[in-house]
C-alpha positions as CSV (number, residue, x, y, z in Angstrom):
1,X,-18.5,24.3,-6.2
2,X,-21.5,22.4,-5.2
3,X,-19.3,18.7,-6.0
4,X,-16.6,20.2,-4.2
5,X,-18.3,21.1,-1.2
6,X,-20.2,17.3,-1.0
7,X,-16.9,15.6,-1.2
8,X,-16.0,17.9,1.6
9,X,-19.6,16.8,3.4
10,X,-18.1,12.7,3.0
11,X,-15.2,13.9,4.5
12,X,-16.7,15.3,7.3
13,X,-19.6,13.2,8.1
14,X,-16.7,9.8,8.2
15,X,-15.4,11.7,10.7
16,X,-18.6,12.6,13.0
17,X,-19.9,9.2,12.3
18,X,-16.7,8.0,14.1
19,X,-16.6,10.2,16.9
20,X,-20.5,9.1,17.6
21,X,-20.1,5.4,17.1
22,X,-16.4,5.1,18.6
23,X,-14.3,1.6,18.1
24,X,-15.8,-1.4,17.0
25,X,-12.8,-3.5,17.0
26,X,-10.6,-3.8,19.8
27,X,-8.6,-6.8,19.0
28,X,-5.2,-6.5,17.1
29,X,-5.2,-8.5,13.8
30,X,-2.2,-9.6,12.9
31,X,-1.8,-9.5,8.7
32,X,0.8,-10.6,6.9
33,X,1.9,-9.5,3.0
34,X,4.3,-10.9,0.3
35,X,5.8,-8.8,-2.5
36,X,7.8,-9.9,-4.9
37,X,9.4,-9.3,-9.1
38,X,9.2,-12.5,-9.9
39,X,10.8,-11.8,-13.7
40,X,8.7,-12.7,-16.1
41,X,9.3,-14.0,-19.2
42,X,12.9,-15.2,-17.7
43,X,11.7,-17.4,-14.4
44,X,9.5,-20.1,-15.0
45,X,6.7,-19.6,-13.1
46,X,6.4,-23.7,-12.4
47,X,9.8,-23.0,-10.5
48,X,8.8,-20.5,-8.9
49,X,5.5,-22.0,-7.2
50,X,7.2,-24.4,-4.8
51,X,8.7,-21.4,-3.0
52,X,4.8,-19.7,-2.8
53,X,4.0,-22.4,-1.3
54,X,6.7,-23.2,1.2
55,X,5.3,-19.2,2.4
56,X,2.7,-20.0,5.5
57,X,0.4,-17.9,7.0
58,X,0.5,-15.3,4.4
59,X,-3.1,-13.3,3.7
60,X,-1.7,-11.5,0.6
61,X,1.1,-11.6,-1.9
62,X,1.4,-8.4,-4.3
63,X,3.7,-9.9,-7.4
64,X,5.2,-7.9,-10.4
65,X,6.4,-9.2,-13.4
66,X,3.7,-11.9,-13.6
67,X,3.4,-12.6,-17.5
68,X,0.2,-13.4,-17.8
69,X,-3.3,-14.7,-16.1
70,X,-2.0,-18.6,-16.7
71,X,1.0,-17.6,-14.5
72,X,-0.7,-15.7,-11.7
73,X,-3.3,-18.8,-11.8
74,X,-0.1,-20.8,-11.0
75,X,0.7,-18.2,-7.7
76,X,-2.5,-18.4,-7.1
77,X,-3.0,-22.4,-6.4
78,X,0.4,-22.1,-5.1
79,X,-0.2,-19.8,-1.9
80,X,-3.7,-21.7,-1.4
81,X,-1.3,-24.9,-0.4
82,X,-1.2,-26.0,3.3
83,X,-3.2,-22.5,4.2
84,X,-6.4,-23.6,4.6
85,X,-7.7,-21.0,2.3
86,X,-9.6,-19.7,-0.7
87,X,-7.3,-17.3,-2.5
88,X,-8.1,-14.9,-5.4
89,X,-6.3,-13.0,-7.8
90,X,-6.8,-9.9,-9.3
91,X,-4.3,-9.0,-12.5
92,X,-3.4,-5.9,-13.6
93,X,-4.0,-4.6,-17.6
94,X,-1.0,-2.8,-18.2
95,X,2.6,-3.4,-18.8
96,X,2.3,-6.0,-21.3
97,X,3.9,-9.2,-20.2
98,X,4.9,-7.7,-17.1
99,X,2.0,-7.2,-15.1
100,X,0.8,-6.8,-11.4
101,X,-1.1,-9.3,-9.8
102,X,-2.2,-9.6,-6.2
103,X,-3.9,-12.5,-5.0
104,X,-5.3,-12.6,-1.4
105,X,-6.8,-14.7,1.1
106,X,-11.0,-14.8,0.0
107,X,-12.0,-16.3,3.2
108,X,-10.3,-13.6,5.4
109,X,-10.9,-10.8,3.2
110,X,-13.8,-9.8,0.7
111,X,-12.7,-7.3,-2.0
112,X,-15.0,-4.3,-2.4
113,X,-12.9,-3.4,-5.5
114,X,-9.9,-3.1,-7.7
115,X,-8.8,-0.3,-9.7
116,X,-5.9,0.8,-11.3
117,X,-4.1,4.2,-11.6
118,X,-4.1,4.9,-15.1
119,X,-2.8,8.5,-14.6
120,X,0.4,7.5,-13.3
121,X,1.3,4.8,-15.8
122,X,3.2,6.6,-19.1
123,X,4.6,5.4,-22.2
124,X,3.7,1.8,-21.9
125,X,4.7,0.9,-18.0
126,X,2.8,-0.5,-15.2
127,X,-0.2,1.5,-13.6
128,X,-0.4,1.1,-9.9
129,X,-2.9,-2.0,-9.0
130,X,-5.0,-1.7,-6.3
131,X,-7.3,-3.9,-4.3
132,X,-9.8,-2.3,-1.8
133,X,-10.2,-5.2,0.7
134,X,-12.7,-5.4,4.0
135,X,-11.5,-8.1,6.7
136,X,-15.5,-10.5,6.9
137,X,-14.6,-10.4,11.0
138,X,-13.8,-7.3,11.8
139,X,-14.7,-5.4,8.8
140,X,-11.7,-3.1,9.0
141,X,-11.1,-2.2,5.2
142,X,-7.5,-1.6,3.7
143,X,-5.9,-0.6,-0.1
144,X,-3.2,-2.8,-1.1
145,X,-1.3,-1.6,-4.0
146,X,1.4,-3.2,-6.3
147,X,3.7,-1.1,-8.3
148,X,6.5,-1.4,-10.4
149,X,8.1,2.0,-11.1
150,X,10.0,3.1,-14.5
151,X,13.6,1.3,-14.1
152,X,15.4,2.7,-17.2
153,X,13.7,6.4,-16.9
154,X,14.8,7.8,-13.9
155,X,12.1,10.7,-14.4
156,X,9.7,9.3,-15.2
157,X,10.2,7.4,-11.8
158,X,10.5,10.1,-10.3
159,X,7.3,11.7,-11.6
160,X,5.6,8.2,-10.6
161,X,6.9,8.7,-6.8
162,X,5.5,12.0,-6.3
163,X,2.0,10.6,-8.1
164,X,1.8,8.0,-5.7
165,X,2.7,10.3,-2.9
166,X,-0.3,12.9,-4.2
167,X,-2.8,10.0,-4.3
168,X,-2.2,9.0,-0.6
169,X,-2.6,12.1,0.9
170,X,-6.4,11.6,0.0
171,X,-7.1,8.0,1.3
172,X,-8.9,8.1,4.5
173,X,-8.2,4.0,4.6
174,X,-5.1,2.3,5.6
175,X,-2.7,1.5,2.5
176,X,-0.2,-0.5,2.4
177,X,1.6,-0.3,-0.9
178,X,4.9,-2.9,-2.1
179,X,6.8,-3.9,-4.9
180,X,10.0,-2.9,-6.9
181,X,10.0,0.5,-6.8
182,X,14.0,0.7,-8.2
183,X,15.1,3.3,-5.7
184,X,19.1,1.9,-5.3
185,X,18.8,2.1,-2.1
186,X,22.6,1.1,-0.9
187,X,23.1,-1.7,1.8
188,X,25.7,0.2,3.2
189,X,24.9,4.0,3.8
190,X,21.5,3.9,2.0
191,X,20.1,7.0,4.3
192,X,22.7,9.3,2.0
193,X,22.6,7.4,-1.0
194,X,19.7,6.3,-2.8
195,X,17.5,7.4,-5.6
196,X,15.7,10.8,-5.3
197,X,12.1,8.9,-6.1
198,X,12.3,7.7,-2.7
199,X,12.5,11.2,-1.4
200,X,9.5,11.7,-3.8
201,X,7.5,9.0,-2.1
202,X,8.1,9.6,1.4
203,X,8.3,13.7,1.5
204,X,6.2,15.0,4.4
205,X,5.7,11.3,5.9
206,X,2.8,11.0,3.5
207,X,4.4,7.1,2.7
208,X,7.0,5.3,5.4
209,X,9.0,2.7,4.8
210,X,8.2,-0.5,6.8
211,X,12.4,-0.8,6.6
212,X,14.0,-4.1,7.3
213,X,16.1,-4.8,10.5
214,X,19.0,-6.0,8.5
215,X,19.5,-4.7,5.0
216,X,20.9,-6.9,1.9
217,X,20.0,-7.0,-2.0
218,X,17.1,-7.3,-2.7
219,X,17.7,-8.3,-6.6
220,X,20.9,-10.2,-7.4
221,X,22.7,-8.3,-10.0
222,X,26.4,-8.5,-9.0
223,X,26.6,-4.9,-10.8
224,X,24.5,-3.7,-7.6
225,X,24.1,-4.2,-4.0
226,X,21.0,-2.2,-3.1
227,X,17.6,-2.5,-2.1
228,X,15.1,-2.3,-5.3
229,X,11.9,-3.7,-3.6
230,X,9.6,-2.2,-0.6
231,X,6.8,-2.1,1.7
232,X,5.6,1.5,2.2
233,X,2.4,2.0,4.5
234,X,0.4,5.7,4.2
235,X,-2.8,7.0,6.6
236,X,-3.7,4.4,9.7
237,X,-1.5,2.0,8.4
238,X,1.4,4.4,9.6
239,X,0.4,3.4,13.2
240,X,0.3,-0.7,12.9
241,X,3.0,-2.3,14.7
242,X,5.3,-3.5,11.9
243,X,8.1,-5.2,10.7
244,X,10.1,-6.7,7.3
245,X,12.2,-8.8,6.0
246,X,14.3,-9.6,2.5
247,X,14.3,-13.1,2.1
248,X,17.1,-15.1,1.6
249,X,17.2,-18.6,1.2
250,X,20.0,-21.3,-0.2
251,X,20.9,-20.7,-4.4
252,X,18.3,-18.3,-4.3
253,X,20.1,-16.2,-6.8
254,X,21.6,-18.4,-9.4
255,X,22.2,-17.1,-13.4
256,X,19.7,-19.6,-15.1
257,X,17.0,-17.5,-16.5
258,X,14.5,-20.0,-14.1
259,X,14.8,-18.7,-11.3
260,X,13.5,-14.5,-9.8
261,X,16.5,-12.1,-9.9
262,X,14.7,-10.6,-7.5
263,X,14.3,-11.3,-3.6
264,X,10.5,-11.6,-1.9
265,X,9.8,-9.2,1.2
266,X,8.2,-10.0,3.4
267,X,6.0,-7.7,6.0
268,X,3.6,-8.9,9.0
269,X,1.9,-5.9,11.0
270,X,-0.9,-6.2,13.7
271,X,-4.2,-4.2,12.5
272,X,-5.6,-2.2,14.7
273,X,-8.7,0.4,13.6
274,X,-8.1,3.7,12.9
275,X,-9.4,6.0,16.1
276,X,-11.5,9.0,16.0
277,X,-8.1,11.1,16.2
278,X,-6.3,9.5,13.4
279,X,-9.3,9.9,11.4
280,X,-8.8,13.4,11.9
281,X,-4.7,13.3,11.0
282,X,-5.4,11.7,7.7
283,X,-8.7,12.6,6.3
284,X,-8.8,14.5,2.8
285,X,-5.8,17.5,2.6
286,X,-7.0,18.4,-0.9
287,X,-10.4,19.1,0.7
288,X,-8.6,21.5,3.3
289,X,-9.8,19.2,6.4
290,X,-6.9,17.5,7.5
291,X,-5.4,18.9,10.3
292,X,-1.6,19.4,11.3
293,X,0.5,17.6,13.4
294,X,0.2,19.9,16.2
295,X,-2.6,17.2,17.4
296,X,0.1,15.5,19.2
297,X,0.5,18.2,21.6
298,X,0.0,17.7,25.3
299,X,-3.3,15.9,26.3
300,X,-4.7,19.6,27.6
301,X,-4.1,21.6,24.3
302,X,-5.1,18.4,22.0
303,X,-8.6,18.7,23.7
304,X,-9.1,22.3,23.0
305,X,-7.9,22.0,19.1
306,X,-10.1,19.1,19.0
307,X,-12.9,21.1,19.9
308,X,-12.3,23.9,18.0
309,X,-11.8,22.0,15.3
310,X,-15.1,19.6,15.7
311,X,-17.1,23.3,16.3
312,X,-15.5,24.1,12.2
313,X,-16.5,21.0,10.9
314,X,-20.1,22.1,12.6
315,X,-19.7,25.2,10.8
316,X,-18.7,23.3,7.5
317,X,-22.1,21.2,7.8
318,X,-24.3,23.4,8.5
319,X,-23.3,25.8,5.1
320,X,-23.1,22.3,3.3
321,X,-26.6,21.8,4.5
322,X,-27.3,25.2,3.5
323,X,-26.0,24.4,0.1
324,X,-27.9,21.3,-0.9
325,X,-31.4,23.0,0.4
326,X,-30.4,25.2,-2.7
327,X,-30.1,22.5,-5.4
328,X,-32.8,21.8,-7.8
């Protein structure tokens, strides 16, 4: 009770701490992302590099399907080229010769961490790869996750959606989450037909899709003609200006085991700090503080429920405070 009731305390006090010290960034940032199956084991990664690098501008690139460290070392020198940069990768354990890798921009960003999500991988698949990253000029932090969902147990996808879902309702940071997360969803009258694992992910508006203006393939299977690959966003993220876009470019789907079957997405947003307010729309639900979307109400009644709810996280403090005096 005591651990549950400090976790509630962390909760509380990131709020307070923001309502004292208000925004220290007022600048939008714009960052843009890269994800992409680049089939590994069946693409040669040497192939595959001059198209990394003909990408400019890009602060991170989340890849699955990345066989090994010598290949991600090859995406790795391969977004560095014409950007100025220092670029880093991170590679994920699991999966085999199919692992996630992301590799992002060192100058711009300095990683705090990278875990993976061990809970949700099963039966030899992919865990979720994470990278906790904190921009050096702003210092606004963000998680950016890879996955690559079951494709041939539909679920155990489904199981993976709803995992993913679970674990973003308690980040307090930004996410912004991509890869091929093999939901079908159909070019032409996706909203009605697509795989239920989407409906897993995005149920309550915990994940939303940063959706593409103009839908095509995004792998190149004749059998199919759906979207397999996305860019999902969950907690402050949700309210960055965004937009995608599948990539197409000439013979970029040819039958020669060299070459991806798979399409990169790509997604550019403008950062912008989370407020006082969205800290309050997003912070921990399993800790029973997040409050409901009545927030958005008119200006009048948001003040008064953000009273009343400021004077219960008062409340909550002071028996926290109560609590620890207690502890040996």
């Amino acid at each position: 009770m005591i651990i549950y009731n400090l976790h509630r305390l962390l909760a509380i006090s990131i709020v307070v701490l923001a309502f004292a010290y208000g925004s220290t960034i007022s600048a939008q940032q714009r960052l843009t992302v890269v994800s992409w199956n680049v089939q590994s084991g069946q693409a040669d990664p040497q192939r595959i590099a001059p198209r990394v690098r003909a990408f400019q501008d890009v602060d991170i690139w989340g890849f699955s399907e990345v066989q090994n460290d010598a290949a991600a070392a090859v995406f790795e020198t391969a977004a560095e080229a014409g950007e100025n940069a220092d670029f880093r990768r991170v590679v994920g354990t699991t999966g085999g010769a199919d692992r996630l890798v992301i590799i992002y921009d060192s100058n711009r960003f300095s990683k705090i961490r990278d875990f993976q999500l061990n809970h949700i991988n099963s039966g030899g698949h992919r865990a979720p790869l994470v990278a906790q990253l904190r921009e050096t000029s702003t210092g606004q932090e963000l998680l950016f996750m890879v996955n690559h969902l079951a494709r041939g147990n539909s679920s155990l996808r489904h199981r993976q959606a709803g995992q993913l879902r679970r674990w973003a309702e308690n980040q307090v940071l930004p996410v912004i989450a991509v890869g091929d997360y093999n939901f079908d969803w159909s070019v032409e009258g996706g909203d009605a037909d697509h795989d239920l694992g989407y409906d897993r992910m995005t149920q309550d508006d915990i994940f939303t899709w940063v959706r593409p203006e103009r839908l095509i393939k995004s792998q190149c299977s004749e059998e199919f003609d759906s979207v397999l690959d996305f860019v999902f966003v969950s907690s402050p993220a949700q309210s960055w200006p965004a937009t995608s876009e599948i990539i197409v470019v000439p013979g970029d789907c040819p039958d020669d085991n060299e070459t991806p079957d798979h399409r990169p997405v790509i997604a550019k947003f403008e950062m912008q700090e989370a407020t006082p307010l969205d800290l309050l729309m997003t912070i921990q639900p399993s800790l029973g503080v997040r409050p409901s979307l009545e927030a958005v109400a008119p200006a009048g009644t948001r003040k008064q429920q953000l009273l009343q709810r400021i004077e219960a996280l008062e409340a909550e403090m002071r028996a926290i405070k109560e609590l620890i005096k207690q502890m040996p």
